[in-house]
VMD Tcl script that draws the C-alpha trace (Angstrom):
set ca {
  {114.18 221.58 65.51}
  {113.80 225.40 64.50}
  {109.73 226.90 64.33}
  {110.37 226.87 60.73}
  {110.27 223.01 60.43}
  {107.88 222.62 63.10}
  {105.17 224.54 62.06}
  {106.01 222.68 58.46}
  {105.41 218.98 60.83}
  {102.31 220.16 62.05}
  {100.87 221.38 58.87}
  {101.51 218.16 57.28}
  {100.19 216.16 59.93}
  {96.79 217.82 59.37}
  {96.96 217.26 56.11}
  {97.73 213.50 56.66}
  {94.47 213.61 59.19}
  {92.24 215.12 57.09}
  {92.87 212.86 54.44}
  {91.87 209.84 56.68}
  {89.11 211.83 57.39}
  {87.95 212.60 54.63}
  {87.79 216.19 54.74}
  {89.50 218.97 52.55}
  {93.35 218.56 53.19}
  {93.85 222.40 53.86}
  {90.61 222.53 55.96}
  {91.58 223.93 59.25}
  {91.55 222.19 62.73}
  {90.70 222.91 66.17}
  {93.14 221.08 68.31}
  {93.47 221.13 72.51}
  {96.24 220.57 74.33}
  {95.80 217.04 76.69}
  {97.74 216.79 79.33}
  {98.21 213.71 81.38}
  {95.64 213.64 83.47}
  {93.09 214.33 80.40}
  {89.45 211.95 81.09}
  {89.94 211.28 77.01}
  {93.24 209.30 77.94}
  {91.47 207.19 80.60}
  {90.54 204.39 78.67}
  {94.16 204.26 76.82}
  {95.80 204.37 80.40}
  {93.81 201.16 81.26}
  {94.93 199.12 78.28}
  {97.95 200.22 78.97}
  {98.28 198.99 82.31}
  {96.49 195.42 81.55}
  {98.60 194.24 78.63}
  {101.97 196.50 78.30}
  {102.64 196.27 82.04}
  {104.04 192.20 82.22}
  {106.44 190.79 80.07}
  {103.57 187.84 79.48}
  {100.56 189.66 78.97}
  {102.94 192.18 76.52}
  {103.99 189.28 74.49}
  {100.10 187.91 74.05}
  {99.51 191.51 72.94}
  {102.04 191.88 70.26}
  {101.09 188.33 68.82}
  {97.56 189.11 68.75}
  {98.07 192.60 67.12}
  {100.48 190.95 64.28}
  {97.64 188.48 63.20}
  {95.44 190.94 62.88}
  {97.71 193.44 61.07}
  {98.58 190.59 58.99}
  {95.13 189.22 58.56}
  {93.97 193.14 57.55}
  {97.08 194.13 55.26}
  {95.98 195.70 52.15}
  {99.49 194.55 50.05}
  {98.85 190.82 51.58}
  {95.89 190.80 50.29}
  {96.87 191.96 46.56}
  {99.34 189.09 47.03}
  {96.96 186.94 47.67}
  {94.88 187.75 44.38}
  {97.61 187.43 42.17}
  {98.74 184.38 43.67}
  {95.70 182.74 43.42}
  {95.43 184.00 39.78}
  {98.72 182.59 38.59}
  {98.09 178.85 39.93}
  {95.03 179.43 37.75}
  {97.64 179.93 35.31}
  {100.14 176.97 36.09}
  {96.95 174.70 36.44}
  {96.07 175.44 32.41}
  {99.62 175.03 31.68}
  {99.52 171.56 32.89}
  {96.68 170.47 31.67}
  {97.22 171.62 27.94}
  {98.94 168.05 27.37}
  {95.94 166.38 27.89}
  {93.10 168.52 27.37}
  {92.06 168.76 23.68}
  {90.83 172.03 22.08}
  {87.40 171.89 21.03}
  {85.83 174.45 18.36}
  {82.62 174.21 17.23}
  {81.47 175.97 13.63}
  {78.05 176.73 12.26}
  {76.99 177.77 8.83}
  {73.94 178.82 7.10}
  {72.84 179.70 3.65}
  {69.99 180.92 2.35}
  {69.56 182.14 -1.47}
  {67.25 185.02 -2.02}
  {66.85 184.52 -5.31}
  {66.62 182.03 -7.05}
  {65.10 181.68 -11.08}
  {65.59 180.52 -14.17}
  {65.19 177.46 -16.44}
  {65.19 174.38 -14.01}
  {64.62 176.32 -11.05}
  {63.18 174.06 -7.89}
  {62.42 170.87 -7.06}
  {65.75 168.61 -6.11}
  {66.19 166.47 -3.55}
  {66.95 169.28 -0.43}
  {63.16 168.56 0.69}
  {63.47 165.05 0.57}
  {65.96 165.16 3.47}
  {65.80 168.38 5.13}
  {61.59 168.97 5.24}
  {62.32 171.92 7.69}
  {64.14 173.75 4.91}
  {63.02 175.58 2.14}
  {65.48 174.44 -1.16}
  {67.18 177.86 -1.30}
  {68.60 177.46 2.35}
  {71.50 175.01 3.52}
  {73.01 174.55 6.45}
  {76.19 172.79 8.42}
  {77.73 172.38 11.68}
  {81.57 171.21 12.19}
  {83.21 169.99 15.45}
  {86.71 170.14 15.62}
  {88.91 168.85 18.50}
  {92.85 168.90 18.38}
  {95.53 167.94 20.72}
  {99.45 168.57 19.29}
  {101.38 165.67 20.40}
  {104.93 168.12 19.64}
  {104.63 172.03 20.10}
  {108.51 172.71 19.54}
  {108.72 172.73 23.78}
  {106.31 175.84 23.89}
  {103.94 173.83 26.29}
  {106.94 172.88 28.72}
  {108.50 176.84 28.05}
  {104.53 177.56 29.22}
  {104.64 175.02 32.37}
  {107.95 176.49 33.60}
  {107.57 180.39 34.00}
  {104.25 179.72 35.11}
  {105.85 177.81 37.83}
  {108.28 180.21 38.41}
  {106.22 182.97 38.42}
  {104.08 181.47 41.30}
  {107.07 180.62 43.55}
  {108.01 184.44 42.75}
  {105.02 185.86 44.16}
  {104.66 183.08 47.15}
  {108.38 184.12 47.96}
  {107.31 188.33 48.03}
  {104.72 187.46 50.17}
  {106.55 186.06 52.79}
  {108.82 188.88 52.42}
  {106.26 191.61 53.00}
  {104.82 189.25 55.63}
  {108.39 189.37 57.41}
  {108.36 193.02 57.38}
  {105.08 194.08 58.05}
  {105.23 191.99 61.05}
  {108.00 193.53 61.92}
  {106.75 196.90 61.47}
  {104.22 196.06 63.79}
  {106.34 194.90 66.73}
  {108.74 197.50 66.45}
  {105.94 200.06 67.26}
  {104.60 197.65 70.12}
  {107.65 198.51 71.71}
  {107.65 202.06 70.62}
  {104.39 202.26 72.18}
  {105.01 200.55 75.89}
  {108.54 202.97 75.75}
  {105.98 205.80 75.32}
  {103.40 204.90 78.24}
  {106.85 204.54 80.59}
  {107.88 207.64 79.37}
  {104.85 209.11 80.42}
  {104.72 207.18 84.06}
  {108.03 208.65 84.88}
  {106.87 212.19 83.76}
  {103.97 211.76 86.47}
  {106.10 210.75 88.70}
  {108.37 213.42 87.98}
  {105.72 215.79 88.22}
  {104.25 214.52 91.38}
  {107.80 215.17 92.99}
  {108.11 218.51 92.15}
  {104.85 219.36 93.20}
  {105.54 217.87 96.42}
  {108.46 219.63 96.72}
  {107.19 223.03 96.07}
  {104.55 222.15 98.80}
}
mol new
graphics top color blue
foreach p $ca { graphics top sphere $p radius 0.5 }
foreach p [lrange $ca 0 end-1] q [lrange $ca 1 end] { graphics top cylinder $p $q radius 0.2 }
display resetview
């Protein structure tokens, strides 16, 4: 890789940090060189050595870092909203052949004015005390259930059916590759903590050999 392209990495991986930060993307950053004995890289170093070192303690490792990736995935979690949204949606489909639609309507009248020859009295009082006789009133309840909608209500039931075993089916997808995202760079990771123990050793040779 020419300087050209390097120096183009590097400026876009501060970018990329300041952003998780937080912090203006072009905001310079003071970075130090850590070599492998660095005090920072301590901590790592023992992880390192008490779950990447076995084949069994590696293995718990990668299983517990894929449930959690899993468990934390922001696209999972979207999944999981809209699949929990459309069974709302297949549930309504199935029950509109059996559950009625109910409207309710409410009307009142009241004249303002009111004269002329044989104006008042009637029988509105006679009924309705609470009223005045220039104000009427009604209330309608109205409940329906089609017994044939043409197959819309089936149509309905279907795609929302289909839809859901869409979305369940992307899920596991994304769950497939995520997880395999994950373990990949397990590996990637204990390949890089080798790398490094052979460069110690490597180091510690030469050393001794120029002593």
């Amino acid at each position: 890789i020419g300087f050209t392209d390097a120096n183009a990495l590097r400026a876009s991986a501060e970018i990329d940090l300041n952003r998780i930060l937080n912090l203006p993307q072009e905001e310079a950053l003071a970075t130090e060189e850590a070599g492998i004995d660095d005090e920072l890289l301590a901590p790592t170093r023992a992880f390192a050595q008490a779950y990447l070192d076995t084949p069994r303690r590696f293995g718990l490792f990668r299983d517990f870092i894929v449930r959690e990736g899993l468990e934390r995935s922001p696209e999972l979690q979207q999944l999981d909203e809209a699949i929990a949204a459309q069974e709302r949606v297949r549930t309504a489909a199935q029950r509109a052949y059996y559950v009625p639609s109910v409207g309710v309507q409410a009307e009142l009248k009241r004249d303002f004015l009111f004269g002329g020859q044989g104006a008042g009295g009637g029988l509105t009082g006679l009924f309705v005390p609470a009223l005045e006789e220039d104000t009427s009133w009604n209330i309608a309840v109205r409940a329906s259930l089609p017994l044939y909608a043409g197959g819309a209500r089936r149509a309905g039931r279907i795609q929302a059916h289909e839809t859901l075993e869409q979305l369940q089916r992307e899920r596991e997808a994304a769950s497939e590759k995520i997880e395999e995202r994950i373990r990949v760079a397990a590996h990637q990771v204990r390949a890089s903590f080798a790398n490094i123990r052979h460069a110690e050793a490597a180091s510690e040779a030469a050393g001794s050999n120029l002593g």
